[in-house]
C-alpha positions in Angstrom: 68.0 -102.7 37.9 65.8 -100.1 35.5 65.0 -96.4 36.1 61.2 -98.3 36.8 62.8 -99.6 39.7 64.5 -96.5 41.2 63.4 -93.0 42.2 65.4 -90.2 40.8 67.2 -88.4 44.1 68.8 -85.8 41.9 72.0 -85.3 39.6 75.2 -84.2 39.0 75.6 -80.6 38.2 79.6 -79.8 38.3 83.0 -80.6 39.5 84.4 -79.4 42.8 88.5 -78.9 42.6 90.6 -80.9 40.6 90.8 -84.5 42.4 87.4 -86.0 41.4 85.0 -84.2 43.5 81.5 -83.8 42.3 78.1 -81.1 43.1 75.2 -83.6 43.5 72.0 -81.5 43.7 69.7 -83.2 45.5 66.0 -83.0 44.4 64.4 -83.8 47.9 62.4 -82.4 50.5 65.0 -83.0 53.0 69.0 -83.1 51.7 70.1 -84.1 55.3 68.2 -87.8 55.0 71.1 -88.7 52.5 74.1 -87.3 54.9 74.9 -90.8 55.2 74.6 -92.6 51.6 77.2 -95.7 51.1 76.4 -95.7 47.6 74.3 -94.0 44.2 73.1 -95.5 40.9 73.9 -93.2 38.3 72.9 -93.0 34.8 75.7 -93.0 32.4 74.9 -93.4 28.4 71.7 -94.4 29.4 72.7 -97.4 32.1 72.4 -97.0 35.7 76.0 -97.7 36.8 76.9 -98.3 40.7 79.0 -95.5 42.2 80.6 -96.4 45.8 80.9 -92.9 48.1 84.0 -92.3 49.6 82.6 -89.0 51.3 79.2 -87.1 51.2 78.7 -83.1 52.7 75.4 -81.6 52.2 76.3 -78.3 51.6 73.8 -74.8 50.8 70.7 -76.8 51.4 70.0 -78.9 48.5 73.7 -79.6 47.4 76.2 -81.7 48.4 79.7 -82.2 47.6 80.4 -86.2 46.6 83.6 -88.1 46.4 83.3 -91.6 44.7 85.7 -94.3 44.5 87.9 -94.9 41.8 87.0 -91.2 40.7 90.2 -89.6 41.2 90.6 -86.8 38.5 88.8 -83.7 37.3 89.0 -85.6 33.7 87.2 -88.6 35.2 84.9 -86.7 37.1 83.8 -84.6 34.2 82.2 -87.1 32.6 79.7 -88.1 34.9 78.4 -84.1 34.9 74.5 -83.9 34.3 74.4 -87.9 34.8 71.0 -88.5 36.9 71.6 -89.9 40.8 68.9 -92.9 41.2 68.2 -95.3 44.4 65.9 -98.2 44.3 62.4 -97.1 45.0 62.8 -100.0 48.4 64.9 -97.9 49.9 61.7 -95.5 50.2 59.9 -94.5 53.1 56.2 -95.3 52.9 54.6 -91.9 53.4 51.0 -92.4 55.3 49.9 -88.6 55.2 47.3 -88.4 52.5 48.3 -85.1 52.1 51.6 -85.9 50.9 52.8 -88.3 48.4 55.7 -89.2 45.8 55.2 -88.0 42.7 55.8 -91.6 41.2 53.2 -93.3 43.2 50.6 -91.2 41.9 51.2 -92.5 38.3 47.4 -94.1 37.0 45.4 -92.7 39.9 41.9 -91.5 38.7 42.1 -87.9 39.7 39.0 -86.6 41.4 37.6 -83.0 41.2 35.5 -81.7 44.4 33.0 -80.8 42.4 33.3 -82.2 38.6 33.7 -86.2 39.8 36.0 -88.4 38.2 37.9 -86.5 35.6 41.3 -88.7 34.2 43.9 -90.6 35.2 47.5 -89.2 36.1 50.5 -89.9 33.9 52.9 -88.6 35.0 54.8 -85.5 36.8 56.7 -82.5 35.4 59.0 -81.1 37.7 60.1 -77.6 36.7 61.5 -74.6 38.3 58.5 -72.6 38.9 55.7 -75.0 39.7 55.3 -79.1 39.8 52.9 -80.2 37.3 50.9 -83.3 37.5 50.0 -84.6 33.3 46.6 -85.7 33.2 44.6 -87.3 30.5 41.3 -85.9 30.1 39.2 -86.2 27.0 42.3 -87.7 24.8 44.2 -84.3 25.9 46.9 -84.0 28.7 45.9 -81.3 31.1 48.6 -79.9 33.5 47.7 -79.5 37.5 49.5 -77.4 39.5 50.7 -78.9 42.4 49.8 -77.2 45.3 47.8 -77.6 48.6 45.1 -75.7 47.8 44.8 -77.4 44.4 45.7 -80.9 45.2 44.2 -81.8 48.3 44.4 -85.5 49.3 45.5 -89.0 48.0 43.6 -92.6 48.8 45.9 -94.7 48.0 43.6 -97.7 48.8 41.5 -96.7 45.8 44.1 -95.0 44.3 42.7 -91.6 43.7 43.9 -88.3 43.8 41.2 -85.7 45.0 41.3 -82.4 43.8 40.2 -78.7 43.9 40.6 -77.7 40.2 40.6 -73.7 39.9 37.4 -72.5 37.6 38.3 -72.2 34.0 41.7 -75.1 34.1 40.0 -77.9 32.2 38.1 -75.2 29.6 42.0 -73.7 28.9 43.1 -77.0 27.5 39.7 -78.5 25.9 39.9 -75.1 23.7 41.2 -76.3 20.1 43.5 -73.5 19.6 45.4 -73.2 22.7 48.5 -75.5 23.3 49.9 -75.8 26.8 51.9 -72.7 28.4 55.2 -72.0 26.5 56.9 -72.8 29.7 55.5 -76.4 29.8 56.7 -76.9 26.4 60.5 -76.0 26.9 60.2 -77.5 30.4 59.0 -81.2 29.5 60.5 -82.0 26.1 62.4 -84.7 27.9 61.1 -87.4 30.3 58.8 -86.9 32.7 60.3 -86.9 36.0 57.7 -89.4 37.9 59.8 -90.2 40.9 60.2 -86.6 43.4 58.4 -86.2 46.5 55.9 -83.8 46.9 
């Protein structure tokens, strides 16, 4: 099984004690679905490995404290730390609110402006700290969408489009020659694009 076949539920951010323990963060909308996970794919040297759970507590919201088999030291446990957690994207609820949506099933829609028509197709999804971005190609440049209710409105997913409200000035910003995408996008999505959180 491939990261194209999985959704990325979070990862591993520390040890907890000394007798294997780990801190999965869980980068969900609801932690508590997960309470009862027999097992995790995690991605160790680039290979998503099998990890059976020998006990799960969601803890402070989005964490949880994990205990795996054969994962009985702080040595062993150490090494899977900042390893991503994946599950296989059939173990996904469909979602039927066109106002919601995972961010990896939105991958090649044709986004749609209210009043600007068809504008690009999506290519992916940043997930930062701050504010989830949604990478569009417009005119041979990526333009970065906020994602937020007022800005991203709904999602046919019969025709696969993604209708939005774009805020007056967005698409100018990026088609200007000498203006590069926000600082914080840069340091922010050097690494993959993270096409597989919910929204």
């Amino acid at each position: 099984m491939t990261k194209d076949d999985c959704y990325q539920l979070g990862h591993i951010t520390k040890t907890h004690g000394v007798s294997g323990e780990l801190v999965l963060f869980l980068d969900v909308d609801n932690p508590a679905e997960y309470a009862d996970l027999e097992s995790v794919l995690l991605e160790v040297r680039g290979e998503l490995i099998p990890y059976f759970i020998e006990s799960i507590a969601i803890v402070k919201g989005s964490r949880a404290i994990i205990a795996f088999e054969d994962v009985d030291t702080i040595e062993q446990a150490e090494r899977l730390i900042n390893c991503g957690a994946y599950l296989p994207l059939e173990e996904l609820e469909p979602i039927t609110d066109e106002t919601r949506f995972y961010f990896h099933e939105i991958v090649g829609y044709q986004v749609v402006d209210a009043e600007k028509g068809e504008l690009g197709i999506v290519r992916g999804v940043y997930a930062m700290n701050a504010q989830d971005l949604i990478a569009m190609d417009y005119l041979d440049k990526e333009v970065l969408i906020p994602i937020n209710s007022d800005i991203v409105r709904t999602v046919d997913r019969d025709k696969q489009k993604l209708n939005v409200a774009l805020p007056d000035g967005l698409l100018e910003i990026y088609m200007e020659d000498n203006t590069d995408k926000p600082d914080a996008a840069h340091s922010e999505v050097d690494g993959d694009i993270d096409d597989t959180d919910e929204d």
